[in-house]
C-alpha positions as CSV (number, residue, x, y, z in Angstrom):
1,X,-12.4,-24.8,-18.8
2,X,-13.0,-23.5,-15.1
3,X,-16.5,-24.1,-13.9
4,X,-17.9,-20.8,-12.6
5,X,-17.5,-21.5,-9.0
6,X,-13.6,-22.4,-9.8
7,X,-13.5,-18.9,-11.4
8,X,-14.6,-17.2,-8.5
9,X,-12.8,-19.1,-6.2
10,X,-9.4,-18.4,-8.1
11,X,-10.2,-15.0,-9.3
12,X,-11.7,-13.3,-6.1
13,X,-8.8,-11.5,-4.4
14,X,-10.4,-9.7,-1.9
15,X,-9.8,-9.8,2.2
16,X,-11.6,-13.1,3.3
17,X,-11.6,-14.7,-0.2
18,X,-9.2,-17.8,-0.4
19,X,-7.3,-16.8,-3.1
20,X,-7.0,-13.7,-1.4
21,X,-5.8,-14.7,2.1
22,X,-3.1,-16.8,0.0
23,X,-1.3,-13.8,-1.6
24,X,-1.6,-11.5,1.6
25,X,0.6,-14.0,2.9
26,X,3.7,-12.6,0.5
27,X,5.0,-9.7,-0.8
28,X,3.3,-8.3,-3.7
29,X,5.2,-5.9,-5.6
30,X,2.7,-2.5,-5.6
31,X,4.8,0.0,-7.4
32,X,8.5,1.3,-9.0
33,X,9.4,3.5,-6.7
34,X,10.6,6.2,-9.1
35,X,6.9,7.0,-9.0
36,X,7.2,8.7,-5.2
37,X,10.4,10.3,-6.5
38,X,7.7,12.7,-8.9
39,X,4.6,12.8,-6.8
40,X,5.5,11.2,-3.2
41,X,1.7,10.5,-2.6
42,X,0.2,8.0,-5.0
43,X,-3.2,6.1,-4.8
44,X,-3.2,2.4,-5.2
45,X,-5.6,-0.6,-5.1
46,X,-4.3,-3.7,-4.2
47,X,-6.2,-7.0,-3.6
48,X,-9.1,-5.0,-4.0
49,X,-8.4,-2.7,-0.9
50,X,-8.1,1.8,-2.0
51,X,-5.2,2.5,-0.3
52,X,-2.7,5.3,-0.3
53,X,1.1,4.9,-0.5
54,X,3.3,7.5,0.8
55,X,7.1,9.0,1.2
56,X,7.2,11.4,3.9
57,X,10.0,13.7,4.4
58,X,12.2,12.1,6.2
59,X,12.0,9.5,3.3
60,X,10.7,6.6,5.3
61,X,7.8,5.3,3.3
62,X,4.0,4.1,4.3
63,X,0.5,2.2,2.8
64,X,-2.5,3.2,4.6
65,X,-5.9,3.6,4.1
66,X,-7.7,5.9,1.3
67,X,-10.5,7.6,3.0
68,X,-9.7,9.9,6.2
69,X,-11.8,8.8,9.5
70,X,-12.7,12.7,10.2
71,X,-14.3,13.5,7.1
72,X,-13.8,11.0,4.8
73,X,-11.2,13.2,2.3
74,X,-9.1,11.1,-0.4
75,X,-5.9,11.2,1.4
76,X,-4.6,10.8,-1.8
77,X,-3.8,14.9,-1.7
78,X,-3.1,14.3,1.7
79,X,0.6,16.6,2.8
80,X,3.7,14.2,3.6
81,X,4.9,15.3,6.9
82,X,7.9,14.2,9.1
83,X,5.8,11.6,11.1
84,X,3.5,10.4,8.4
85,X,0.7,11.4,5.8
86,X,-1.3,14.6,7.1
87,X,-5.0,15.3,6.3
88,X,-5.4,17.9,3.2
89,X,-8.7,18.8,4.8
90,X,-8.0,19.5,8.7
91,X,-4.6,18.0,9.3
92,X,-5.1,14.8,10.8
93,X,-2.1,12.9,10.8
94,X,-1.7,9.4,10.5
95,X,1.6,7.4,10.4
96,X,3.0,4.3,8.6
97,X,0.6,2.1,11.0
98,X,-2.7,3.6,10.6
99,X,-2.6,5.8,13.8
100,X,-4.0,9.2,14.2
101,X,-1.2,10.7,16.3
102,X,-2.1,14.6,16.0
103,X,-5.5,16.1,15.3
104,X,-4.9,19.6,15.3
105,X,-7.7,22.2,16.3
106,X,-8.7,20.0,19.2
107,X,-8.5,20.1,23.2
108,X,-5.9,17.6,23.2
109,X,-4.2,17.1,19.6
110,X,-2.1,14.3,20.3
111,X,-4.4,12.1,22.7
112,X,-4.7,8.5,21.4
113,X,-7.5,7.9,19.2
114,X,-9.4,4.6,19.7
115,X,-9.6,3.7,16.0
116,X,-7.0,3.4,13.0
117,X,-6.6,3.1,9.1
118,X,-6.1,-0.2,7.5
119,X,-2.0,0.2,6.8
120,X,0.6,-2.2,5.7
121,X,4.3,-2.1,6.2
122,X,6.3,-1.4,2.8
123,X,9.7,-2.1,1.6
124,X,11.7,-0.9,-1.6
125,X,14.3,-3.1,-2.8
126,X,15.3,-3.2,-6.2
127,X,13.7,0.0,-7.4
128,X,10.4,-1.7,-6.4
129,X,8.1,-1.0,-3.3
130,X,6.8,-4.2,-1.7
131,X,3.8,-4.4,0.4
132,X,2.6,-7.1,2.6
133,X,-0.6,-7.6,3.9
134,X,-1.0,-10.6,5.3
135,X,-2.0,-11.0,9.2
136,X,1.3,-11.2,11.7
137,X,5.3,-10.1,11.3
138,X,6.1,-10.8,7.4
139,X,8.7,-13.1,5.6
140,X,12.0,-11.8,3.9
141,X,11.6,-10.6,0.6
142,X,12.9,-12.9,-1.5
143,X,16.5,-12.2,-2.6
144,X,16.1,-12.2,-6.4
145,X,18.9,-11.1,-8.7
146,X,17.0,-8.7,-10.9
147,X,16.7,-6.5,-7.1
148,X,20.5,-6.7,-6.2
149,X,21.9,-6.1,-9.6
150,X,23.2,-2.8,-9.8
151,X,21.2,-0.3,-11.1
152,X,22.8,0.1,-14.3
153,X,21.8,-3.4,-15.3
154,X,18.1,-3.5,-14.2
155,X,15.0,-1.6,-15.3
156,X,11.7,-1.0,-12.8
157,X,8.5,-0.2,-15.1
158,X,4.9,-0.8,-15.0
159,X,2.2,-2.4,-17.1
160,X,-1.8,-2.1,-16.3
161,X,-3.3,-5.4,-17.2
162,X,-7.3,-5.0,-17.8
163,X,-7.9,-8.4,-16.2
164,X,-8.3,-10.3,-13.2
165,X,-4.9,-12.0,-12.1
166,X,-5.4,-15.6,-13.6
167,X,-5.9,-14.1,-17.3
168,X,-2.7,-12.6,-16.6
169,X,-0.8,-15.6,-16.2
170,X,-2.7,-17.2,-18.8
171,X,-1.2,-14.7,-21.3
């Protein structure tokens, strides 16, 4: 049996916690990515972060932040544009790294903004999106054999676990 700070101390996923900092250092597997193919803007929490992935139409995808910084809107209903994932509420528009590179409505729409959204870079392989968001340039994804077998012989689904990530494996 764990003692309770052990618990915490494995359980706690968060950015900062130590179990946390561990598995932002690989790629965690976030989503099948026959989800964007029916709604190409999904909501997503991921080592306790509410972030938003998106496909935007020129099919390159993107993991940024939930909340807008002008007003705070779920960008979850945000528009998928060429460049990245726009604003539902004044189209802002951010792209795959967090930056606000048009604000329409404003003097100057495209001048730099001084702050960005949390955003991590994504990769599908397999039929499954990756995500990494660990600090500097990330590893290869590992070359497993369920994501180079050819489609016909490999199925991407989903299961929702009620539990932290240890109960998981304990199962």
């Amino acid at each position: 049996m764990l003692s309770v700070e052990m618990n915490e101390r494995l359980t706690r996923v968060g950015k900062g916690t130590p179990c946390g900092e561990l598995m932002r250092r690989y790629w965690i597997p976030i989503a099948p990515y026959a989800q964007l193919l029916e709604n190409p803007v999904r909501p997503v929490r991921i080592l306790g972060e509410d972030l938003v992935l998106y496909k935007n139409t020129k099919g390159e995808l993107g993991l940024i932040g939930q909340r807008c910084m002008h007003r705070l809107v779920d960008m979850q209903y945000g528009i998928p544009d060429e460049c990245g994932l726009r604003c539902p509420y004044h189209g802002w528009l951010y792209d795959a790294n967090g930056e606000c590179t048009e604000r329409p409505m404003e003097a100057n729409p495209r001048a730099k903004f001084p702050r960005k959204l949390p955003a991590y870079p994504v990769r599908e392989m397999g039929g499954v999106i990756f995500a990494f968001m660990g600090e500097g340039e990330p590893p290869l994804i590992p070359n497993y054999n369920f994501l180079t077998a050819p489609e016909d012989y490999r199925i991407v689904f989903r299961v929702i676990q009620d539990c932290n990530w240890v109960q998981g494996m304990e199962s």
